[in-house]
C-alpha positions as CSV (number, residue, x, y, z in Angstrom):
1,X,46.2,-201.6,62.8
2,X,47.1,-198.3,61.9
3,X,48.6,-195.5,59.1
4,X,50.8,-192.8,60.4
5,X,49.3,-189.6,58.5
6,X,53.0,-189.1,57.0
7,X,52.7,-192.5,55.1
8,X,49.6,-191.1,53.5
9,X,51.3,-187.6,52.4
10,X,53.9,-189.8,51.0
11,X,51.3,-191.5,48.2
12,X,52.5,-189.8,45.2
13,X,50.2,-190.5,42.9
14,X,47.2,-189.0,45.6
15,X,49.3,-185.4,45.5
16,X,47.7,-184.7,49.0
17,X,49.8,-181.7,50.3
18,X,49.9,-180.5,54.0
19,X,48.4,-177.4,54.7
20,X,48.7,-177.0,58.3
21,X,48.9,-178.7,61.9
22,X,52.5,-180.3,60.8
23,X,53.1,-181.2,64.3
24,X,50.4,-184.2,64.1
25,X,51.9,-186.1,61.0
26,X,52.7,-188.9,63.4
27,X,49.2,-188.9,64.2
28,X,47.6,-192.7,63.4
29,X,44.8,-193.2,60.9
30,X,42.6,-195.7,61.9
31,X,39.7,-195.4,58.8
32,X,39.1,-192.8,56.4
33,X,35.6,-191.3,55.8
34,X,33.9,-188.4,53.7
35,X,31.4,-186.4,55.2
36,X,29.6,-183.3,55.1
37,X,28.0,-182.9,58.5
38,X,28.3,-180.1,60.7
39,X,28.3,-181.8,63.7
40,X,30.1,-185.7,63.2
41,X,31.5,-185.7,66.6
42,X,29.2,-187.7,68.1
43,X,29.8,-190.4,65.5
44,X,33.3,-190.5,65.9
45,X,35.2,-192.8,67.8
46,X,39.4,-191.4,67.4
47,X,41.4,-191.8,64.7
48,X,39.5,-190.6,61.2
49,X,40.7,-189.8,58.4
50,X,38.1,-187.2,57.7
51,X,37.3,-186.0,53.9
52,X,34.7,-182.8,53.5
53,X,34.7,-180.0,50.4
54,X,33.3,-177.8,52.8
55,X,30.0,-177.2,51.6
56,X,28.3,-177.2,54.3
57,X,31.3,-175.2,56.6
58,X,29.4,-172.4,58.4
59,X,30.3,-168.7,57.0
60,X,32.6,-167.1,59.6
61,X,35.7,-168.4,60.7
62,X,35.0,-168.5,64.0
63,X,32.5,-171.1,63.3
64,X,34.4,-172.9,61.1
65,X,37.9,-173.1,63.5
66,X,35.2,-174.3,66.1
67,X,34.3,-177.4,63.6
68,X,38.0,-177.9,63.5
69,X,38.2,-177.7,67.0
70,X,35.7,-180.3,68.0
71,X,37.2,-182.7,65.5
72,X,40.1,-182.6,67.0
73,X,38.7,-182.9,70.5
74,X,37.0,-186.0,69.0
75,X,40.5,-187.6,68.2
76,X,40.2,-187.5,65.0
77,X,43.9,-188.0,63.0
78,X,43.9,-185.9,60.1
79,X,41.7,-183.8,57.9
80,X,41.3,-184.1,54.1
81,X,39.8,-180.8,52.8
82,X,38.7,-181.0,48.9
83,X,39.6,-177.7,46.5
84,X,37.9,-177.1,43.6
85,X,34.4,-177.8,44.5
86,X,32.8,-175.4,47.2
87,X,36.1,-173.8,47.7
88,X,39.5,-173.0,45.2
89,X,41.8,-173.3,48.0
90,X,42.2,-174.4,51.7
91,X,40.6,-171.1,53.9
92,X,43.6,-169.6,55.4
93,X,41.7,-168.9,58.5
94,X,41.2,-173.2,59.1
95,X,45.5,-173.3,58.3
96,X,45.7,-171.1,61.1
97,X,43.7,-173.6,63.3
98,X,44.9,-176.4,62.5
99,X,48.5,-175.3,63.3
100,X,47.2,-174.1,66.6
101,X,45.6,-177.2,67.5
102,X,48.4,-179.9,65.7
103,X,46.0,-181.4,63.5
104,X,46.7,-182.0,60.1
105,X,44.8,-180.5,57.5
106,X,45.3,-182.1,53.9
107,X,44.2,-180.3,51.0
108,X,43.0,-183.2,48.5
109,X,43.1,-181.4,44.6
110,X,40.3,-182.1,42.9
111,X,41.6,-184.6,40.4
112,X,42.1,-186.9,43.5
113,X,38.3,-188.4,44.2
114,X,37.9,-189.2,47.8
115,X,37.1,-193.0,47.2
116,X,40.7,-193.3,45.9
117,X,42.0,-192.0,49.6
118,X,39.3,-194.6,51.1
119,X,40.9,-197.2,49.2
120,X,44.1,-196.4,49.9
121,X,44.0,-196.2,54.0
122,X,41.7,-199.4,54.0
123,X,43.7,-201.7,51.4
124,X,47.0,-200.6,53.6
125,X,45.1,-201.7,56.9
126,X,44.0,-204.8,55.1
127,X,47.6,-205.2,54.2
128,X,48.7,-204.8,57.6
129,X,46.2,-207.2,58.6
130,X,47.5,-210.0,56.6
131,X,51.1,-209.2,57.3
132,X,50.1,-209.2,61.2
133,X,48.6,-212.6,60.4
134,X,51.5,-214.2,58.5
135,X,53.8,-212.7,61.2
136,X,51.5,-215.1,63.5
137,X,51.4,-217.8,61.2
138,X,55.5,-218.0,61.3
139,X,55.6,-217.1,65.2
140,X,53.4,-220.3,66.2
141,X,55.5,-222.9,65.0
142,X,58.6,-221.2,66.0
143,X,57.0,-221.8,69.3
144,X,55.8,-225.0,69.5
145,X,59.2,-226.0,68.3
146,X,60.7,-224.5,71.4
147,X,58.9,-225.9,73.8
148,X,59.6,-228.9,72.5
149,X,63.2,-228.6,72.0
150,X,64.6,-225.8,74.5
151,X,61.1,-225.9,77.2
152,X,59.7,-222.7,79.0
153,X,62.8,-220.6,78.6
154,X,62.3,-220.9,74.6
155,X,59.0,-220.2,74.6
156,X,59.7,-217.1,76.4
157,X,62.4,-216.1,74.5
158,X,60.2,-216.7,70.7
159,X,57.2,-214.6,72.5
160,X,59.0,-211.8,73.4
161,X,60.6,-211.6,70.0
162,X,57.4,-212.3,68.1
163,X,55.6,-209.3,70.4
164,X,58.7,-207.3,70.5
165,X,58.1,-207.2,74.3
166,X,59.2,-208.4,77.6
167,X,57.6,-211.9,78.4
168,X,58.3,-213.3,82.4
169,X,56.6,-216.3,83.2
170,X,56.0,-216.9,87.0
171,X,55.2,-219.7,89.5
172,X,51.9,-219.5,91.6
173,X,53.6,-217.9,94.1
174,X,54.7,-214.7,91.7
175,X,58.2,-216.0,91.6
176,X,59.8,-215.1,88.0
177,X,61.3,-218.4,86.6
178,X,61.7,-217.0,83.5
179,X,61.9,-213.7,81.9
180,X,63.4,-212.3,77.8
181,X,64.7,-210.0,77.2
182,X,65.8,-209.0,80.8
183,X,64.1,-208.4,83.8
184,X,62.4,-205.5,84.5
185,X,62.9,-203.1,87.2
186,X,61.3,-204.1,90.7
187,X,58.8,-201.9,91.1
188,X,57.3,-203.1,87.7
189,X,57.2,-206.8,89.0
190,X,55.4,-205.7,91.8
191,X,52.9,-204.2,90.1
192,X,52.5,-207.4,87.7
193,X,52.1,-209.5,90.9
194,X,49.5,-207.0,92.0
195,X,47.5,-208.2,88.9
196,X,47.7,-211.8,89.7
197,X,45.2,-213.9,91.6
198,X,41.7,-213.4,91.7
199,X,39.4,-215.6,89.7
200,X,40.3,-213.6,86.1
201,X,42.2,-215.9,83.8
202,X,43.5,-212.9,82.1
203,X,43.9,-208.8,82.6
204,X,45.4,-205.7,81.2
205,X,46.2,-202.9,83.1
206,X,48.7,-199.5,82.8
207,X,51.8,-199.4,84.6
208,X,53.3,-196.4,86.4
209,X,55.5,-196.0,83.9
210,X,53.4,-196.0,81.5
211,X,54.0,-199.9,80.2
212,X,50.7,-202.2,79.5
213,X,50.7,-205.5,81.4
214,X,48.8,-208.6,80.0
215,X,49.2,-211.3,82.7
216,X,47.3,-214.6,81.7
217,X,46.7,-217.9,84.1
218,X,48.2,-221.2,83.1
219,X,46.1,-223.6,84.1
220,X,44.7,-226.8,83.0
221,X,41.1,-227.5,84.5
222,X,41.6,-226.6,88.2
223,X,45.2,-227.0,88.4
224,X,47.4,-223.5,88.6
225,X,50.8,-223.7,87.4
226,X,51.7,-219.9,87.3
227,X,51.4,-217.0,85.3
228,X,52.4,-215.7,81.9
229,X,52.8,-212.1,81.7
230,X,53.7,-209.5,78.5
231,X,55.3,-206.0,79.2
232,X,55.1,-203.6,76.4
233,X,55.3,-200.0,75.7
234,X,51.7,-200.2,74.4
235,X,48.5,-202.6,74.4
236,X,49.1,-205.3,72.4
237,X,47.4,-205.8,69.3
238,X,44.9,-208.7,68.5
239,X,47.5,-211.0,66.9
240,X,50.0,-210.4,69.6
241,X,47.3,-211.4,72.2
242,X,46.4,-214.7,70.0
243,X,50.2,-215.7,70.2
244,X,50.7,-214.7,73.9
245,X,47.5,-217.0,73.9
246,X,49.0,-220.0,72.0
247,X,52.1,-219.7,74.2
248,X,50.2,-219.8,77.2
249,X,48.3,-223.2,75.8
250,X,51.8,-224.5,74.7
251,X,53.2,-223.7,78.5
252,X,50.1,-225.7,79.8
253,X,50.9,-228.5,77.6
254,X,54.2,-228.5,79.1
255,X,53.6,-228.3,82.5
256,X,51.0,-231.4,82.1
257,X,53.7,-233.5,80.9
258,X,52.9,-236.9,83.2
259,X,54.5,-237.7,86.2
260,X,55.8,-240.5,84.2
261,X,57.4,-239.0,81.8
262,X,59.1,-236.3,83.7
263,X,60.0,-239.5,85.8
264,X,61.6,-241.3,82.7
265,X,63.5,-237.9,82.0
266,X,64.7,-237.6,84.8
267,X,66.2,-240.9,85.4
268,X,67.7,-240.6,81.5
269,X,69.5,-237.6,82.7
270,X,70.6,-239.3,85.6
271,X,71.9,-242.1,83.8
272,X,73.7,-240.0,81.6
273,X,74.8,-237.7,84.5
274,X,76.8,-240.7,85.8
275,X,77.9,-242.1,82.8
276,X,79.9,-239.2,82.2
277,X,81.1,-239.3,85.7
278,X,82.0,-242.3,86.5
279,X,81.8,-245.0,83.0
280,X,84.6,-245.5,80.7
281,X,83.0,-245.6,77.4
282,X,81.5,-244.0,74.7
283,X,80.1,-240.5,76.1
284,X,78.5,-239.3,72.7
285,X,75.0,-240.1,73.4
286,X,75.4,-238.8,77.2
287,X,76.7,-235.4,76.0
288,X,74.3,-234.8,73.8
289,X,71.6,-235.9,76.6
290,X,73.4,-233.5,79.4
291,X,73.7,-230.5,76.9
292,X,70.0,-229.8,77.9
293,X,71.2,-228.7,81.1
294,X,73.2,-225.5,80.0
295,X,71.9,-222.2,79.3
296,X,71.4,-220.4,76.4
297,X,75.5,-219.5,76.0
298,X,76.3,-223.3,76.4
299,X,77.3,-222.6,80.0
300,X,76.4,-224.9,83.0
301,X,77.3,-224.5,87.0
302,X,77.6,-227.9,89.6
303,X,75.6,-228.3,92.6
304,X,76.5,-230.5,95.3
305,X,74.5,-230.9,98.9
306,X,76.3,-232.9,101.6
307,X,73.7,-234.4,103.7
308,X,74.3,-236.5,107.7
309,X,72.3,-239.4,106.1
310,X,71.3,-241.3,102.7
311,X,67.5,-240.6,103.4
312,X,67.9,-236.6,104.1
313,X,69.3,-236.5,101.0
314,X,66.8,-238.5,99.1
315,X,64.3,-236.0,100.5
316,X,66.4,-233.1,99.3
317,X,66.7,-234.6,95.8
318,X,63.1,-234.9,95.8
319,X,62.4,-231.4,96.6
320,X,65.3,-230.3,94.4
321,X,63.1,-232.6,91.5
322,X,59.6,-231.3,92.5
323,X,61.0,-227.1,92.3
324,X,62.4,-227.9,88.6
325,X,59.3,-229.9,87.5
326,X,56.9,-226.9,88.5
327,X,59.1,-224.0,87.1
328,X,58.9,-226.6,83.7
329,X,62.9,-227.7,83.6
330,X,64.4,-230.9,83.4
331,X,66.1,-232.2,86.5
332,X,69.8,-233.5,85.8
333,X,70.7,-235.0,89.7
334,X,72.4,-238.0,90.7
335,X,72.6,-239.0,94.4
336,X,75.5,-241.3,96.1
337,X,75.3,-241.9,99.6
338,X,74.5,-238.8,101.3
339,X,75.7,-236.9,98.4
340,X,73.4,-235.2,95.8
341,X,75.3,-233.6,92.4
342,X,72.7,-231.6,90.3
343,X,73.6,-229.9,87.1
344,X,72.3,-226.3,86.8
345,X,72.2,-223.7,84.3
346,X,75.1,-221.3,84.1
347,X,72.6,-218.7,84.9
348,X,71.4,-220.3,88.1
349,X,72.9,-218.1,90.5
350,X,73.0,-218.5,94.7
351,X,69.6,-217.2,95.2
352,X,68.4,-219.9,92.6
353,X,70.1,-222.3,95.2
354,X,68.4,-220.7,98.1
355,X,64.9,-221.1,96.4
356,X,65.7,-224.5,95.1
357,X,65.8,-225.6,98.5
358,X,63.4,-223.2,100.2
359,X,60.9,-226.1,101.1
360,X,63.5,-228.5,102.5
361,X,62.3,-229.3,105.9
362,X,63.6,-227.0,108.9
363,X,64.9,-230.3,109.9
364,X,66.6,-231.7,106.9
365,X,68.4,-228.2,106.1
366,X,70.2,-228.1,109.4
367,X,71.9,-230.7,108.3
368,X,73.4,-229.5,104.7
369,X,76.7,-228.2,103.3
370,X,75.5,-226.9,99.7
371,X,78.3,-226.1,97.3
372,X,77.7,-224.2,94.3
373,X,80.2,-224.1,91.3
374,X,81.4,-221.5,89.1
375,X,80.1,-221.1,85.4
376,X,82.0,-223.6,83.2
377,X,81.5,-225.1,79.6
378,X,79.6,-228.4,79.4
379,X,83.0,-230.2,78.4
380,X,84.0,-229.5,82.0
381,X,81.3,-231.1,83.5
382,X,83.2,-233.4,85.5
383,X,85.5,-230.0,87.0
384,X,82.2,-228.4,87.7
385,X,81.3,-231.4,90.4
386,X,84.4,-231.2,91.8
387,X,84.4,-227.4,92.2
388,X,80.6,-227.7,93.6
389,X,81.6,-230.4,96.4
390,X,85.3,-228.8,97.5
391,X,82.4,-225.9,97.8
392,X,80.2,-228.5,99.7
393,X,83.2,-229.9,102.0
394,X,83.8,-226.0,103.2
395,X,80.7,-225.0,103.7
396,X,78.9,-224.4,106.7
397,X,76.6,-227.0,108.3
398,X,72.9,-225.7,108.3
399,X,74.0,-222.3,106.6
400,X,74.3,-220.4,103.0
401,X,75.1,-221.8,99.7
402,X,78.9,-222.3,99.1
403,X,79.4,-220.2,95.7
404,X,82.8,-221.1,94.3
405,X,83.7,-217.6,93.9
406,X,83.7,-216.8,97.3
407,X,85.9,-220.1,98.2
408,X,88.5,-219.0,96.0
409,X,91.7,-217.3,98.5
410,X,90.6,-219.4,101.2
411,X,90.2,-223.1,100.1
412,X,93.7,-224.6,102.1
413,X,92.2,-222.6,105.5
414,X,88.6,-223.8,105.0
415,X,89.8,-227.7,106.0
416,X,90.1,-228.1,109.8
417,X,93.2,-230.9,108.4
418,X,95.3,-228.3,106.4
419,X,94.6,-225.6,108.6
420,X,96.2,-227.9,112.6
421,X,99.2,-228.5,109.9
422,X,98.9,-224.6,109.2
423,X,98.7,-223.9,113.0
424,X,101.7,-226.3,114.3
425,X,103.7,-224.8,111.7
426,X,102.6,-221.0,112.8
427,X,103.3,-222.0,116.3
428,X,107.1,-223.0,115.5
429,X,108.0,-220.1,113.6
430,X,105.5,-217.4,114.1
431,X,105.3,-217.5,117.6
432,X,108.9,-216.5,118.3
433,X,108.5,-213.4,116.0
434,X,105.8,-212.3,117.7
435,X,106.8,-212.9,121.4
436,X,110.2,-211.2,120.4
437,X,107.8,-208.2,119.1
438,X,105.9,-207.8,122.6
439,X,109.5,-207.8,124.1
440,X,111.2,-205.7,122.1
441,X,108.3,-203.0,121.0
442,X,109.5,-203.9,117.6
443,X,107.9,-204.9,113.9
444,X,109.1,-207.8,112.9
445,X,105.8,-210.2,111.9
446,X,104.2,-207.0,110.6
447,X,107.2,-206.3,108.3
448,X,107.4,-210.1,107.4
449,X,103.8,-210.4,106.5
450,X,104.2,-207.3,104.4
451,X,107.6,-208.9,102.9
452,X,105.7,-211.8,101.8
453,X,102.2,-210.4,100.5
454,X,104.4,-208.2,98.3
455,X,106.3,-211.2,96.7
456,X,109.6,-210.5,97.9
457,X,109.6,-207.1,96.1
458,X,111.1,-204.5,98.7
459,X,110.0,-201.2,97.5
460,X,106.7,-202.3,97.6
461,X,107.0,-203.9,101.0
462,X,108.4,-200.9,102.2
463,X,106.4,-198.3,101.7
464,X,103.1,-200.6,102.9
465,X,105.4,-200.6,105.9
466,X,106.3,-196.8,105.6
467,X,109.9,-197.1,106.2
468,X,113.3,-197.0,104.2
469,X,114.0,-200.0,102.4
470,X,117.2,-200.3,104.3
471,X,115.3,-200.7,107.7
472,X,113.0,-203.5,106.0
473,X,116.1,-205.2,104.4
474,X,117.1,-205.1,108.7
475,X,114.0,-206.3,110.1
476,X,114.3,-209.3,107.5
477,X,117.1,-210.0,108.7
478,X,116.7,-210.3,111.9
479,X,113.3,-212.7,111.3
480,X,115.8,-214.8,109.3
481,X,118.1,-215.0,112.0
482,X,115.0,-215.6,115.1
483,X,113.6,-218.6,112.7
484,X,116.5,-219.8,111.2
485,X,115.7,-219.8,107.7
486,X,115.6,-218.5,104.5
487,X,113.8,-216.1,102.7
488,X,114.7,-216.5,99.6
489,X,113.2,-219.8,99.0
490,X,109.4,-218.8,97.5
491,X,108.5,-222.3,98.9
492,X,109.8,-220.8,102.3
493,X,108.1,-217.6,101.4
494,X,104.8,-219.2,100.4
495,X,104.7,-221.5,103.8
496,X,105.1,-218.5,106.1
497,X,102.6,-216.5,104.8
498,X,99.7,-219.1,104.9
499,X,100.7,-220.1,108.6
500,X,100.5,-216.1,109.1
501,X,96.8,-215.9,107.5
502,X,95.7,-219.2,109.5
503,X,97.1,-218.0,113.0
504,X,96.0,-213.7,112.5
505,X,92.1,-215.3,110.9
């Protein structure tokens, strides 16, 4: 705990008044002390308050900006010079000093007795002390409720705010699960990973950038389940170090839960995963259950793996299971056949996908479509799965996450059924245009395609083409005339342009 020196020029009723070194009023006091020694430096530890009247102070102001000098060399914070006593005012020649040097030098008028600036400095660190306390006293249970009701990423979320830090919990492997306010930059996360290991349960050390990291194990007897880690701009102070402390027991805690349990949850959630699916009845309770899944804007995303055979995808579901139980979430999955439907946060992004299945066997994975959905509102649970396995169905066998976002333009092409329907009808009324083309040394499927990816709108078409609008109006016509049909039907319009896209992809 500290006092800024400004706080103590602002006491009134002391009347201290700043003589000199006003650049070093944001200097912090860390105890105040009177003393008449010519030499205290050895003594002193950084951060005084230091009270003299200067009897004592050697003759020549040489001698006395070198006591000045070494005080400050000695970190101390501020000095309180007594007038009245050994001297009527502050000498001019220490004034000069201490604006040299930055350190503030306080003259203290004799009415103001030095115990009454003692007491001062130490009954605001004592308040400070209790307020850091009671700050504690409110942060604990604001964490134990979290873990309770929201797991790890709550108790992330109330330890930063309680430290006014960044707080990143991460697996054994130095994976971040969870992180508040943000992440921080890469090369910061590679220096926390730097710290972890060893056989230390806890360390401190200075970032390049100047940040302090405080990285603690969590661990229950021999048993690693990751690391808890606290970023700040400086060390943290004793209380913040007692409540990273009780987060890191609380994490433990949850973590430990019983394979049981986390069993029994799971299965709930499952149950109530495919009540809202598939039963026609009352959802209430099952809402309320699956609401657990979403992030902290109420926002959820569907997963679906396709797998060749019922047992590969019982495997997968158990990996899927074991990932979330060790990063400390609850597992909403439900598997049918070869099919596995999870519900993720809205958060959970491809490369969450990737690591959720990073210890499927070699084997197993060759044999996956994985569909990931867009973020939607619980409510739209049940249009989540679906968006996750039309994701699934066009993915890739063996190969990358499906995300939604990347299906969208290209869902009617990604199904070998739609796109031989696609290609027969290319085939009757493409091909002609583009034979006639290599005959003729002519335009015509460029200028259609063109035609149609502008809507029907012929300025537009036209100058993508870079010709009049007369000659497009021509070439038109003549594709009208080749393929006997119209172009003024947007069915028409709509039909051509996807058999264009499936024969040109």
């Amino acid at each position: 705990m500290t006092i800024p020196v400004r706080w103590m020029l602002a006491q009134e009723d002391l009347a201290l008044e700043l003589k000199g070194g006003a650049e070093g009023v944001g200097r912090e006091i860390t105890f105040a002390h009177a003393t008449e020694l010519l030499d205290p430096f050895r003594w002193l530890t950084g951060g005084e308050f230091i009270l003299t009247t200067g009897i004592r102070l050697p003759s020549t102001a040489q001698k006395r900006g070198r006591y000045l000098r070494m005080l400050d060399a000695a970190g101390v914070a501020a000095v309180g010079f007594g007038t009245g006593l050994s001297y009527p005012e502050v000498p001019a020649d220490l004034v000069t000093v201490a604006d040299e040097i930055g350190l503030p030098l306080i003259e203290v008028p004799l009415p103001t007795p030095f115990a009454a600036v003692v007491k001062r400095v130490m009954s605001r660190l004592a308040e400070q002390e209790y307020e850091a306390v009671l700050r504690a006293s409110r942060a604990q249970p604001k964490m134990t409720r979290a873990v309770i009701a929201g797991g790890t990423a709550s108790t992330v979320r109330e330890l930063a705010i309680a430290t006014s830090a960044t707080v990143l919990l991460l697996d054994v492997a130095g994976r971040v699960l969870e992180s508040y306010p943000e992440l921080p930059a890469d090369d910061v996360i590679e220096e926390l990973r730097g710290t972890l290991g060893g056989g230390a349960s806890s360390s401190v050390t200075l970032a390049s950038s100047g940040a302090s990291i405080a990285a603690q194990r969590i661990s229950v007897g021999r048993t690693l389940h990751g690391y808890l880690a606290v970023i700040s701009a400086s060390s943290l102070s004793y209380v913040d170090q007692i409540l990273l402390g009780h987060a890191n027991s609380l994490l433990a805690l949850d973590f430990e839960k019983p394979a049981r349990l986390q069993a029994t949850q799971n299965q709930l959630n499952s149950h109530a995963l495919g009540l809202l699916l598939t039963e026609d009845r009352d959802p209430a309770p099952a809402w309320q259950q699956i609401r657990a899944a979403a992030d902290g804007d109420g926002m959820i995303r569907g997963l679906t793996v396709l797998a060749d055979t019922p047992d590969i995808a019982t495997r997968v579901a158990g990996e899927i299971a074991s990932f979330l139980n060790k990063a400390g979430r609850q597992l909403f999955s439900r598997i049918h056949d070869a099919r596995v439907t999870v519900v993720l946060r809205g958060t959970d992004d491809v490369d969450f996908v990737r690591a959720l299945l990073r210890d499927v066997s070699t084997g197993d994975r060759r044999s996956l479509r994985v569909g990931l959905s867009g973020k939607r509102e619980v409510l739209a649970l049940a249009a989540t799965v679906e968006q996750s396995q039309l994701c699934a169905s066009a993915a890739e066998t063996g190969g990358e996450p499906l995300e939604f976002a990347a299906l969208t333009g290209s869902v009617l092409l990604a199904f070998s059924s739609t796109r031989e329907v696609l290609n027969t009808l290319a085939e009757t009324m493409i091909a002609p245009l583009d034979r006639y083309d290599r005959d003729n040394s002519t335009e015509l499927l460029a200028s259609l395609r063109a035609f149609l990816e502008a809507n029907g709108h012929w300025e537009a078409a036209a100058i993508a083409m870079g010709v009049h609008r007369h000659t497009l109006r021509s070439r038109i016509a003549k594709v009208e005339t080749l393929i006997d049909c119209s172009l003024d039907v947007a069915r028409v319009r709509a039909e051509l342009l996807l058999a264009i896209i499936a024969r040109q992809s």
